[in-house]
RODO-2510 file (C-alpha; in nm, 4 decimals, decimal comma):
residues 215
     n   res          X          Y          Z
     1     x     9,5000    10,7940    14,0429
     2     x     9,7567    10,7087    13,7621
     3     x     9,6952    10,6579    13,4162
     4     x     9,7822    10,3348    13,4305
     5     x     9,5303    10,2894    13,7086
     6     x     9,2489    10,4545    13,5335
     7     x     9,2851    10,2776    13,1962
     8     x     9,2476     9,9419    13,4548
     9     x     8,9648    10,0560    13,6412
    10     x     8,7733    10,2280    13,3181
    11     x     8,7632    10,1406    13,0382
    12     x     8,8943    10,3446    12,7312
    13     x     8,6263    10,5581    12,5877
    14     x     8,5776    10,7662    12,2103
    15     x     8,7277    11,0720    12,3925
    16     x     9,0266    10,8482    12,5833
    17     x     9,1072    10,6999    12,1711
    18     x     9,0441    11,0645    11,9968
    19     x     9,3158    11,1920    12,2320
    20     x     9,5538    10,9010    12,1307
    21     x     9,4997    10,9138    11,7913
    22     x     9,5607    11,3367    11,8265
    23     x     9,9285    11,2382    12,0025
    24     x    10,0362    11,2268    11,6462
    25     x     9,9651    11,2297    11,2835
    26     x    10,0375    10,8472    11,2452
    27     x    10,0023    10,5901    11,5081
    28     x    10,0367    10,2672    11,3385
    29     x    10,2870    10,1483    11,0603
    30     x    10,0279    10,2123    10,7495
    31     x    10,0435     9,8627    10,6535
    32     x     9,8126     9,5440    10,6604
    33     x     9,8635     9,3715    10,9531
    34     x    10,0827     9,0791    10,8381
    35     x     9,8519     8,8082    10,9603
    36     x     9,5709     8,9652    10,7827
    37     x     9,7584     8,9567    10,4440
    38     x     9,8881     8,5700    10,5434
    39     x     9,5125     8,4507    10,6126
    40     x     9,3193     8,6656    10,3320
    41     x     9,5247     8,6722    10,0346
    42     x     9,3740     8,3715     9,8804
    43     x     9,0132     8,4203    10,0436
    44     x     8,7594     8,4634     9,7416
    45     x     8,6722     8,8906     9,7722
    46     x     8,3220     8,9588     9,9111
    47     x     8,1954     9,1747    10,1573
    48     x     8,4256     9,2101    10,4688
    49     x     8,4289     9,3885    10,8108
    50     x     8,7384     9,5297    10,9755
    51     x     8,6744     9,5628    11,3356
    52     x     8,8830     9,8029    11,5248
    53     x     8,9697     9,9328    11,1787
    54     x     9,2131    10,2190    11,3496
    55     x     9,4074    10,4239    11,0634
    56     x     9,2524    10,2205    10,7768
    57     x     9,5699    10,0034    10,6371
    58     x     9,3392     9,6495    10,6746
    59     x     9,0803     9,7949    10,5171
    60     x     9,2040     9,9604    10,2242
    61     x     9,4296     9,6575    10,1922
    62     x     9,0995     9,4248    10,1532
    63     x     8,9585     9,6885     9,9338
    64     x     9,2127     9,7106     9,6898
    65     x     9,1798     9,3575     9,6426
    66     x     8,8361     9,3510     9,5471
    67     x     8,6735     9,3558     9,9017
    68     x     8,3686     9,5720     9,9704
    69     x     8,5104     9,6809    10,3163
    70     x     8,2657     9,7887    10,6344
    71     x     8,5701     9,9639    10,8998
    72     x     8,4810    10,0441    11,1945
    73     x     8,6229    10,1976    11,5071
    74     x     8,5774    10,4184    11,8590
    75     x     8,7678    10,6913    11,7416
    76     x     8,6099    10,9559    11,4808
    77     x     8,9783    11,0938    11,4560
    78     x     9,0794    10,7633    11,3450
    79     x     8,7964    10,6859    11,1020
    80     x     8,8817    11,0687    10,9298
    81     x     9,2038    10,9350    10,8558
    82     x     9,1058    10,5712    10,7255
    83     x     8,8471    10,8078    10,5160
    84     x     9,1732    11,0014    10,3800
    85     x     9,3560    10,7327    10,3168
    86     x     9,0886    10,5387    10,1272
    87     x     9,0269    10,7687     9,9072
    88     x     9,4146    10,8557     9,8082
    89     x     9,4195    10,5090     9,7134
    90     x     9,0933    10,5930     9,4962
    91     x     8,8959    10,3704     9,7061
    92     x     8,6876    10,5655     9,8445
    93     x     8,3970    10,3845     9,7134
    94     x     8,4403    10,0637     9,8205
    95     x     8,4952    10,1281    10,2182
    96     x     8,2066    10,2197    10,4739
    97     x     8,3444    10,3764    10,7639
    98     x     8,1076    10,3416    11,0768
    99     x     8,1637    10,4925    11,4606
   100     x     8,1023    10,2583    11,6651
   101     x     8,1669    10,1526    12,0764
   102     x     8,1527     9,7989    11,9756
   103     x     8,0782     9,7340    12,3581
   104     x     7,7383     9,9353    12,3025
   105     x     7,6544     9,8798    11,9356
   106     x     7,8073     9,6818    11,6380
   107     x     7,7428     9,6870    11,2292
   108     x     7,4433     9,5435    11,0334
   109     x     7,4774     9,2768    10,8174
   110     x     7,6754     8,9421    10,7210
   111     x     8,0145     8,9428    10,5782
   112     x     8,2009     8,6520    10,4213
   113     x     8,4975     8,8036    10,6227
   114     x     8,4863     8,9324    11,0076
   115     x     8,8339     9,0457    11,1000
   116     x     8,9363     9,1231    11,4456
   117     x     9,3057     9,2009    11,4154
   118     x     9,4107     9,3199    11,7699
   119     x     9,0718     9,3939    11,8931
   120     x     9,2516     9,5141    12,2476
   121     x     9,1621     9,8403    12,4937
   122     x     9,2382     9,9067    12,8138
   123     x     8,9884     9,8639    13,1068
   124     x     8,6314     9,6929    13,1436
   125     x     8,6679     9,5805    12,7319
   126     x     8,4141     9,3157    12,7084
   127     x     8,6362     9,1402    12,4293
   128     x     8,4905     8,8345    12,4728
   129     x     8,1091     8,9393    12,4316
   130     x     8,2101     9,1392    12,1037
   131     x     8,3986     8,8404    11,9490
   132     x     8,0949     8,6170    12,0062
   133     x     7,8445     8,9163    11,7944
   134     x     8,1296     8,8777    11,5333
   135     x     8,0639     8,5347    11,4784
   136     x     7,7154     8,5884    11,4532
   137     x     7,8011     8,8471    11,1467
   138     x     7,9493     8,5512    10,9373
   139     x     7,7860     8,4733    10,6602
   140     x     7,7560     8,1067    10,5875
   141     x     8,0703     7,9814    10,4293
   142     x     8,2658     8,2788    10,5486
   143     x     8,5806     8,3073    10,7721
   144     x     8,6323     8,4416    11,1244
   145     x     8,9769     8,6092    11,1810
   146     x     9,1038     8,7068    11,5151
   147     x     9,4560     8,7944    11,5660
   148     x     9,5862     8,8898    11,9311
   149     x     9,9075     8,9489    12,1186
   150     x    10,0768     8,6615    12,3502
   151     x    10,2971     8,8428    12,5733
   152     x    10,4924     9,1529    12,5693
   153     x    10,7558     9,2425    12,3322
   154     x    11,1156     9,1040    12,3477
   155     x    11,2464     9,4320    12,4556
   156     x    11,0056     9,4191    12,7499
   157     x    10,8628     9,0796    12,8311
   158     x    10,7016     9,1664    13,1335
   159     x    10,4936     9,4995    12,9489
   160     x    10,1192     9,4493    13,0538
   161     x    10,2195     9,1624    13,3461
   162     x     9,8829     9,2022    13,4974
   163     x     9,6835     9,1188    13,1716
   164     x     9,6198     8,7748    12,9933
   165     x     9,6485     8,7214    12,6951
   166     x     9,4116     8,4181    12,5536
   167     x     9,5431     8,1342    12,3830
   168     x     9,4170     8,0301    12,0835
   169     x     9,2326     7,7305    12,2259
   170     x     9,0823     7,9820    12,4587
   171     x     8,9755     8,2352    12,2204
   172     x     8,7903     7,9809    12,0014
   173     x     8,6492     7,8085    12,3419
   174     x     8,5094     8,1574    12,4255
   175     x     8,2976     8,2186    12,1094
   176     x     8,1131     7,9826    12,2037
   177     x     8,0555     7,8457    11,8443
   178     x     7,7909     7,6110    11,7986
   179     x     7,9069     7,2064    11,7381
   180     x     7,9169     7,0718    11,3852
   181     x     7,9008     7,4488    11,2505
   182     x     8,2464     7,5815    11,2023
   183     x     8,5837     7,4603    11,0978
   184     x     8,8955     7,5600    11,2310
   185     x     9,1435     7,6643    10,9870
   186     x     9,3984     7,7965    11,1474
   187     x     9,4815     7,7734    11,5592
   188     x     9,8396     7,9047    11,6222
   189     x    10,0942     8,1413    11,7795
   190     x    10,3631     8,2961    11,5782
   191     x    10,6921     8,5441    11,6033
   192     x    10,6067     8,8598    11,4712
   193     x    10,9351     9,1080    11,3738
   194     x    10,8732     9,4377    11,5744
   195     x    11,0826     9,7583    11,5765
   196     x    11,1887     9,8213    11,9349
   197     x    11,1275    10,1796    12,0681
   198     x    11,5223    10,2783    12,0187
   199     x    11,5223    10,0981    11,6522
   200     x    11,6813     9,8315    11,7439
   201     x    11,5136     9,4973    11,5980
   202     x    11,2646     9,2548    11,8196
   203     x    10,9812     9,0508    11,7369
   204     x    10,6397     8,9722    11,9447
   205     x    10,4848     8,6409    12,0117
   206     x    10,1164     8,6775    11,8904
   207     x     9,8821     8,4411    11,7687
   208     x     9,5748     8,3459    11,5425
   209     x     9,2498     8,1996    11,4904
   210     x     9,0915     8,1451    11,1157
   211     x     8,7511     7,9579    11,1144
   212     x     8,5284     7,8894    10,9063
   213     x     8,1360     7,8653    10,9172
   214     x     7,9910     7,5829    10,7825
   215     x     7,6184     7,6595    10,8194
***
């Protein structure tokens, strides 16, 4: 059986993302994820959760603005370096990284922000379920953000042929959000500048949900 074949037929456990993250010291740019900084930047700070947290740049992002951050992710390799880069940023105080297979268990509490920037994983991810429990986690008056791809990148379009990628509309049909008790902010796709794998430029088509609850 391939890789490929296994990450379809299983899906991608702590020890499958440990590995990954162990590939190399860095997997992701280090920075906020753009549509995080275009939807949050003028939320009011409270408390906020980071789902899929990865390296930490979303989190310590919302932190340094004020936000008392809950991160969480599969990977304990990952988490050890949000940890690290929290607290070079002196804000170590203000982020609570928690392990978690958010197909088995998920965080306590309500937050006034739920983020799910690119909440993706190969195999039997139960995406769907888990965005539902995050809407449950919003605090009343709080936002819902969930930010996924739309296709592959320009330098391969057909990358990942055999998966679909919602639409908005179909993400926010999905969670299954009760009538009269949220409001939709924000319900779009959008080109996203990428760096292709041999540095030459490219962009993404990804999109975005923002909503709010009401009640």
């Amino acid at each position: 059986m391939s890789e490929q074949q296994h990450h379809q037929d299983h899906p991608a456990g702590a020890e499958w993302w440990d590995a990954r993250y162990r590939e190399s010291d860095r997997i992701w740019s280090g920075r906020a994820n753009a549509v995080l900084v275009r939807e949050a930047s003028g939320l009011t700070p409270g408390r906020a959760l980071d789902l899929g947290c990865g390296e930490g740049a979303d989190a310590v992002w919302l932190a340094r603005r004020g936000w008392r951050v809950t991160g969480t992710d599969i990977s304990g390799v990952a988490l050890e370096r949000a940890a690290g880069h929290a607290a070079e940023a002196g804000l170590a105080d203000r982020v609570d990284w928690q392990r978690h297979d958010l197909a088995r268990s998920f965080p306590d509490g309500e937050f006034d922000l739920v983020s799910a920037c690119f909440l993706h994983s190969y195999g039997d991810f139960p995406r769907e379920r888990i965005l539902r429990t995050a809407a449950t986690a919003v605090a009343p008056g709080g936002i819902l953000l969930i930010a996924g791809h739309a296709g592959g990148p320009s330098w391969d379009p057909d990358a990942h042929a055999d998966i679909h990628f919602p639409t908005p509309d179909e993400v926010l049909a999905q969670l299954e959000l009760p009538e009269g008790g949220w409001e939709v902010l924000v319900a779009a796709e959008h080109e996203q500048a990428m760096t292709a794998p041999d540095g030459r430029p490219g962009s993404r088509r990804d999109n975005a949900l923002k909503v709010r609850r009401l009640r």
